[in-house]
N, C-alpha and C positions, 0 to 999 in steps of 0.2 A: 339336684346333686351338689356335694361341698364337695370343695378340692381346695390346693393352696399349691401356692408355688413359691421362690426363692427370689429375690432380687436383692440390690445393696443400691447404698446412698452415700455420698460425703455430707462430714461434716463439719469446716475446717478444713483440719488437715486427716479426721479420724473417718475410717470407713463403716458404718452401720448397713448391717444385716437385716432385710426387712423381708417379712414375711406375706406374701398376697394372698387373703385369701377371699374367693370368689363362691358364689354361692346362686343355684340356676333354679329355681323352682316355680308351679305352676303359679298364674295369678294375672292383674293387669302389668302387660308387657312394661316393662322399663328396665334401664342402664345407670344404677344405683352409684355414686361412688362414695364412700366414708373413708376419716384415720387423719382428719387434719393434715390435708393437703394444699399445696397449692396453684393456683389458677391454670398454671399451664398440666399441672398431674390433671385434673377433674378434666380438662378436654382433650384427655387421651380417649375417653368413651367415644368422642366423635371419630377420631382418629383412628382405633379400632373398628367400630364399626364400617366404618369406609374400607377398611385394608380388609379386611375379612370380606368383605364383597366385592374389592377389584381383585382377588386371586382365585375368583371360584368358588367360595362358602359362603355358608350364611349362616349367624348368628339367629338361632329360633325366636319365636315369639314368649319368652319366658319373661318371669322376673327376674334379672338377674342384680346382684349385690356385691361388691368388690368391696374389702377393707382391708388397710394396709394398715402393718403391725409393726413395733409400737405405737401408739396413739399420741405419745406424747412430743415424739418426731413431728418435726414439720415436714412435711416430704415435698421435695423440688426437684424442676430439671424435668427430659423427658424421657429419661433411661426406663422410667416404669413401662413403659408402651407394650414395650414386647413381653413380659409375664403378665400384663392382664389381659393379653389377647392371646395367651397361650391359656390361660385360667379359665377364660371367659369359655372358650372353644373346647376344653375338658369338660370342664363343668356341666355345659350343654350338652354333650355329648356326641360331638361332632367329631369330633379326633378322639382315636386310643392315643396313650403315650404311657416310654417307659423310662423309668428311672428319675419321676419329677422331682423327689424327696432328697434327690443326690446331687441335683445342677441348676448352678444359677443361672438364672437371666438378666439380659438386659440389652438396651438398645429401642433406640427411637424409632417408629414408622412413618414412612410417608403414606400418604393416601396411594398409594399404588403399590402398598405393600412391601418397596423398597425398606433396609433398614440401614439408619443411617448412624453413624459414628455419636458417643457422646463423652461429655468428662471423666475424669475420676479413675478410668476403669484399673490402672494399675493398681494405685493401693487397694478397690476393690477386689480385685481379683485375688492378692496377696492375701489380704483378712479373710476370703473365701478359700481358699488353701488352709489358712491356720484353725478354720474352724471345719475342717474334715471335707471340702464338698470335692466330689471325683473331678466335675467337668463342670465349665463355664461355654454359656453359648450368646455369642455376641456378636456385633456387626463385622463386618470383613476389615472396615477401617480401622478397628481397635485392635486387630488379631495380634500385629505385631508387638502390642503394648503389649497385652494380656498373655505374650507367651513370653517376656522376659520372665516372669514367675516360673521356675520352676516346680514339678512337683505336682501340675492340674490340668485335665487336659483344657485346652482350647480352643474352641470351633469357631470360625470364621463365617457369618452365614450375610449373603445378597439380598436377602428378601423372605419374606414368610413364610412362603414355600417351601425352603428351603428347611426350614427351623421344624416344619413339621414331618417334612423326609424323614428328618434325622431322628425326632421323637417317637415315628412312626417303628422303628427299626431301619431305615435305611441304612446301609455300612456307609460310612464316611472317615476320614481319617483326620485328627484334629492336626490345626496347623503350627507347625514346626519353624521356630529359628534358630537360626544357626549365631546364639551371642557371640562365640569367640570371630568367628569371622567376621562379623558386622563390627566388632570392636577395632581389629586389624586394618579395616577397609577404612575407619573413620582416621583413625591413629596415623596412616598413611596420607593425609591430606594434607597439604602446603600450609604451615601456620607462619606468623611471620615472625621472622629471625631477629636476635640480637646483631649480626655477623653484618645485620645492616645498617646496622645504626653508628655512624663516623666520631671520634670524640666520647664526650660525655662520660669520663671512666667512673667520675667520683657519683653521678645518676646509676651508671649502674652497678654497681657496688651496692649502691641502695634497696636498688631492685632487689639484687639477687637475698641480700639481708631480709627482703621484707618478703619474698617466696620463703625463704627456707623457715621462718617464723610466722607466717602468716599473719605480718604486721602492718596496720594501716599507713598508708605513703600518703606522701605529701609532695607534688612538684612545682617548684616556683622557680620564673626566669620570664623571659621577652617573648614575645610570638616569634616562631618559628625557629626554636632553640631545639627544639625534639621533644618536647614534655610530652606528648600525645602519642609522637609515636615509639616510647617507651613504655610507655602506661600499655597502648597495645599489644605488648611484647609479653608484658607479664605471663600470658596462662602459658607461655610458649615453656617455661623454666619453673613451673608449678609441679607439683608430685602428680602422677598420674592417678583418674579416681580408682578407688579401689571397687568390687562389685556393690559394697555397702553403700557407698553413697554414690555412685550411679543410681542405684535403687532410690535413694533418700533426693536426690533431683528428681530424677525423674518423675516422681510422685508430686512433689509439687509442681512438673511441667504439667502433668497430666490432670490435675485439679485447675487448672492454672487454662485449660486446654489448648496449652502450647506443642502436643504431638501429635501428628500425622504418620499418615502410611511410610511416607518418606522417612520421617526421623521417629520410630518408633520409642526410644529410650534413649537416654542423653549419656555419652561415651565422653566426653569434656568436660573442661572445667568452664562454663562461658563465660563469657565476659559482655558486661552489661554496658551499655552507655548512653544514659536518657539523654533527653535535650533539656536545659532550662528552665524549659515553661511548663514543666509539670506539675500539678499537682501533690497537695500533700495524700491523694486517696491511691495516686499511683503510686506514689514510694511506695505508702506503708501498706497498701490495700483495703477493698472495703469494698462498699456496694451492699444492694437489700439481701442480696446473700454473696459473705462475705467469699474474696476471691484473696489468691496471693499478690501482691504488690512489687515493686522491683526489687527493693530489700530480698523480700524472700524466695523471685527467681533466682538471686544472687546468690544462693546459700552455698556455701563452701567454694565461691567462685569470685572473679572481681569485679566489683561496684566501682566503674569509673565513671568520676564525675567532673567532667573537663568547665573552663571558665567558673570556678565553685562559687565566686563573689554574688555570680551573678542568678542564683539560682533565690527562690524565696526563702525569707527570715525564718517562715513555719515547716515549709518543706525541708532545709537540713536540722532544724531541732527535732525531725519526726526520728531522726539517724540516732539519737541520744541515749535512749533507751534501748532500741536492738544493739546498739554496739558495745554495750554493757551484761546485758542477758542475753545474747544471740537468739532472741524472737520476737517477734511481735504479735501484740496480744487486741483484737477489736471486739468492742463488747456491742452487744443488740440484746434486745428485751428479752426472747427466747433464748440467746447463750451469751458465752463469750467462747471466741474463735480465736486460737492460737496457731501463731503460724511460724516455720522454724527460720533464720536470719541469721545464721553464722556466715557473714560476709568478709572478706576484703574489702576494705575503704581506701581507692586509689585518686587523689583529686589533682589539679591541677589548677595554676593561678599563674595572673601578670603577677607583677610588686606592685601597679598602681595602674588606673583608671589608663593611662596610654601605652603601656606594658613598657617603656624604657626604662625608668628607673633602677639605678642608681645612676645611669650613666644623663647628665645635667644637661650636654649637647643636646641631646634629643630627647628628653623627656620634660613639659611643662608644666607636669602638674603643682600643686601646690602640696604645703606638708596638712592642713586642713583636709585636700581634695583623697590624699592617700590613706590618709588617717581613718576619713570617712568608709574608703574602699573598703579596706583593709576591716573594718567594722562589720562589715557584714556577714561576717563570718563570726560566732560568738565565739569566748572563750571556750566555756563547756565543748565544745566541738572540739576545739583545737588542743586541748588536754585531753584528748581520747586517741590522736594520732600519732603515731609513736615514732614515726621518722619525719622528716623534711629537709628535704636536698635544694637547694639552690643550682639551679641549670642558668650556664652561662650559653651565650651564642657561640657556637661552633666557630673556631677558627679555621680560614682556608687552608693553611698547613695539615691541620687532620682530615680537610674534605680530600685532601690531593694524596693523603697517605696511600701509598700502593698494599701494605700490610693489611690483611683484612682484620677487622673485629673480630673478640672472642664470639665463639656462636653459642646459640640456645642450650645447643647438646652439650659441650663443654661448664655450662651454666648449671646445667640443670642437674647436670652429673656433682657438683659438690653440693649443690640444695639437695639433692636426694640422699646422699651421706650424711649431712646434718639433719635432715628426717629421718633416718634408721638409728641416731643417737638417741633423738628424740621419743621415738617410738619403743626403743629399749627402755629409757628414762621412765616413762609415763605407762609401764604396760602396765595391765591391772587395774588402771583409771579410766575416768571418763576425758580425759586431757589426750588433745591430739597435737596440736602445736605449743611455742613456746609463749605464743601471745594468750594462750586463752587460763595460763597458770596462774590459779585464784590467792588471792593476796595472802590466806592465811599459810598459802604454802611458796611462798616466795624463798623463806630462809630454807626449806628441804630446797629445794629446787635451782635456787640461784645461788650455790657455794661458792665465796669469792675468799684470795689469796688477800694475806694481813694488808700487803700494800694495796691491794685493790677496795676495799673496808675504807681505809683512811681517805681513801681518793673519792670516794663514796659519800662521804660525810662532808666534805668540801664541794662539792657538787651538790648536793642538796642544801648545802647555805649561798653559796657564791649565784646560784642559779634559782632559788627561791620558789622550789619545784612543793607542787602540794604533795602530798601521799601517795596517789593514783598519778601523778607521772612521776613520780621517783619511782614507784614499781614497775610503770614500762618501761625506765631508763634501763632496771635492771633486767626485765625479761628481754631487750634489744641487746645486752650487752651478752647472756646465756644463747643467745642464734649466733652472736660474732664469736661468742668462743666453740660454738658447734660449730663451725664453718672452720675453724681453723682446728679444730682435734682438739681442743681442750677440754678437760672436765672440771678446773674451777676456772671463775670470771678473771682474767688476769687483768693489771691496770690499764691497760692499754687497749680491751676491748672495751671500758668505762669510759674511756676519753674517747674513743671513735663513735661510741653511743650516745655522746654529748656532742658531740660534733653535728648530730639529727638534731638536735631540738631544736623548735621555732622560739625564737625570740622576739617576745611583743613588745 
């Protein structure tokens, strides 16, 4: 007997729709599998076999034949498990089932016929809705993922047993979450404040500039000035995500297989903070099948990258091109795999090798030793980050201030006004902030007053700015005039916007 059943794959970041189909007929027994797959799909046969005989059935003495469609897919991972052992056990004719043409599967076995959690399954699930299918049936662990989708149902199932209840007719009721309260639940948790941070007015000022534009930051000052734990403050005064890109994270968490039962879909904006010693395959991502890298956990969130000197020469050129096209792209013989990287780039530095510098009492480096430091970091990099603040050390008069700091919510509240300017500005576009405004539309975008032009033009000679940061000077200076209500760039938010640049 033929039959066929439903399953999906990643690929990338793209979900494919694969079709299993299984085929039982008289002949010398064997567990056939075709459709160019790979090592770990082909020993789902063992796999099934074993789970179909620890739950009480048995797979006859047929020939039976499994190929998974298209052929020209590699197929990976072990999400097939459970439609070839729902195919297999049709096909044979060991189980009735109804509605196979209408639900996908998916979900890994164990040999005791447990089913366990795998990748992917959100955007799966998603591209299974857009392409008509009623009900998805998956492991318990993915339920939560697979029910952010609205619009399909989703069954949560323990074990095999279970899967064939359900197929059999057993009534069950697919599992249900509750997004707006999980959204609320997360939203209510302790993030840390601006309100704590002593000093530092002219850092945060920066801050709040480079939330309400979504502008790469730069911090430089002494150890233990605050740079870190400003940078941490960030997602605190970030726009809240919208449903869209909760979805568009979460998706790459979920390929990424950064979700659990615990955190089903990502309600924040996270904030990233590798160490050092990483690799150029972790930034950017990769592996024999390619996976997301930090760049693109980061997407639409912040990439902080604390001590930046000190990080490798190839690991931040990897930053060059996502922070240009906001993706990154890894090619392999079979594809190339694009992955999406619209990040915040938040970094932080000494000024030199013993972090005193300027100050001569205590700093011995040499101007060689700084020179070198300071080298490590290429130009190309530093022409892509559109702020830089100098953090001095705190003086004791502001630690002993009784007035508390402005806090997040007071913060956040005029970043979120300059993002409803923005979003007025930019409706109809693919432009969500004011960093990502593409150069040919600088002059629609960046309307500046006659004295602000002239001021412009002196600033581009006096500062010897290429092309691409004269245009961030002016997309920094269109966030300082949306923070203050402005709709053209007045001179005075051009000279505050020159006030950020690094000077080499």
């Amino acid at each position: 007997m033929y039959t066929y059943v439903y399953s999906g794959m990643m690929q990338g970041m793209y979900a494919r729709m694969l079709r299993v189909e299984v085929d039982a007929s008289f002949g010398l027994p064997s567990f056939d599998m075709v459709g160019n797959m790979a090592f770990e799909v082909k020993e789902a046969r063992e796999r099934v076999r074993v789970a179909v005989k620890n739950i009480g059935r048995q797979l006859p003495n047929l020939r039976i034949t499994v190929n998974v469609s298209p052929a020209h897919l590699k197929k990976a991972g072990t999400g097939l498990d459970l439609p070839i052992a729902v195919g297999a056990l049709y096909a044979s004719g060991e189980i009735k089932a109804q509605g196979l043409e209408e639900t996908l599967f998916l979900g890994e076995l164990g040999l005791n016929g447990e089913l366990r959690g795998v990748q992917g399954v959100l955007p799966i699930v998603n591209e299974a809705k857009k392409q008509g299918f009623a009900r998805v049936v998956l492991p318990s662990a993915n339920a939560g993922e697979g029910a952010f989708v609205q619009g399909i149902e989703v069954y949560g199932m323990d074990n095999l047993t279970d899967v064939l209840s359900l197929l059999s007719g057993e009534k069950r009721e697919p599992f249900v979450l509750d997004t707006a309260a999980y959204f609320q639940e997360k939203a209510a948790e302790n993030q840390a404040d601006f309100s704590e941070v002593q000093g530092q007015y002219q850092a945060r000022r920066a801050a709040q500039i480079a939330a309400a534009g979504f502008h790469h930051f730069l911090l430089i000052g002494p150890p233990g000035a605050g740079k870190t734990m400003i940078a941490r403050r960030l997602p605190s005064i970030l726009p809240p995500l919208s449903a869209e890109e909760s979805m568009e994270i979460s998706s790459i968490y979920s390929v990424a297989g950064k979700l659990d039962e615990s955190t089903p879909f990502i309600t924040t904006r996270p904030f990233l903070n590798p160490h050092h010693t990483m690799s150029v395959q972790a930034m950017a991502g990769g592996g024999r099948i390619p996976r997301p890298g930090v760049i693109s956990l980061a997407h639409r969130a912040v990439l902080f990258l604390d001590e930046l000197p000190e990080f490798r020469r190839d690991v931040l050129e990897v930053l060059r091109q996502p922070m240009e096209e906001k993706r990154v792209q890894i090619a392999r013989s079979e594809a190339i795999y694009s992955f999406p990287a619209d990040f915040m780039l938040v970094a932080a530095m000494n000024p030199c090798p013993c972090g005193y510098y300027p100050d001569r009492n205590r700093c011995k480096c040499t101007d060689a030793e700084i020179e070198r430091y300071r080298g490590k970091i290429s130009g190309p990099i530093l022409d892509r980050i559109d702020l830089c603040c100098q953090v001095s050390a705190v003086r004791i008069e502001e630690l002993r201030e009784a007035k508390p700091s402005e806090s997040s919510a007071v913060m956040r509240g005029r970043v979120l006004r300059a993002r409803e300017r923005q979003q007025a500005r930019f409706q109809g576009t693919q432009i969500c902030f004011n960093s990502q405004i593409p150069a040919k539309d600088i002059a629609r975008y960046c309307a500046m007053t006659k004295e602000a032009e002239q001021c412009a033009g002196l600033l581009f000679e006096r500062l010897q700015l290429s092309a691409r940061a004269y245009h961030r000077l002016l997309k920094v200076a269109r966030t300082i005039a949306d923070l203050e209500d402005s709709e053209l760039i007045q001179e005075a938010h051009l000279k505050e916007a020159a006030c950020y640049r690094l000077n080499r």
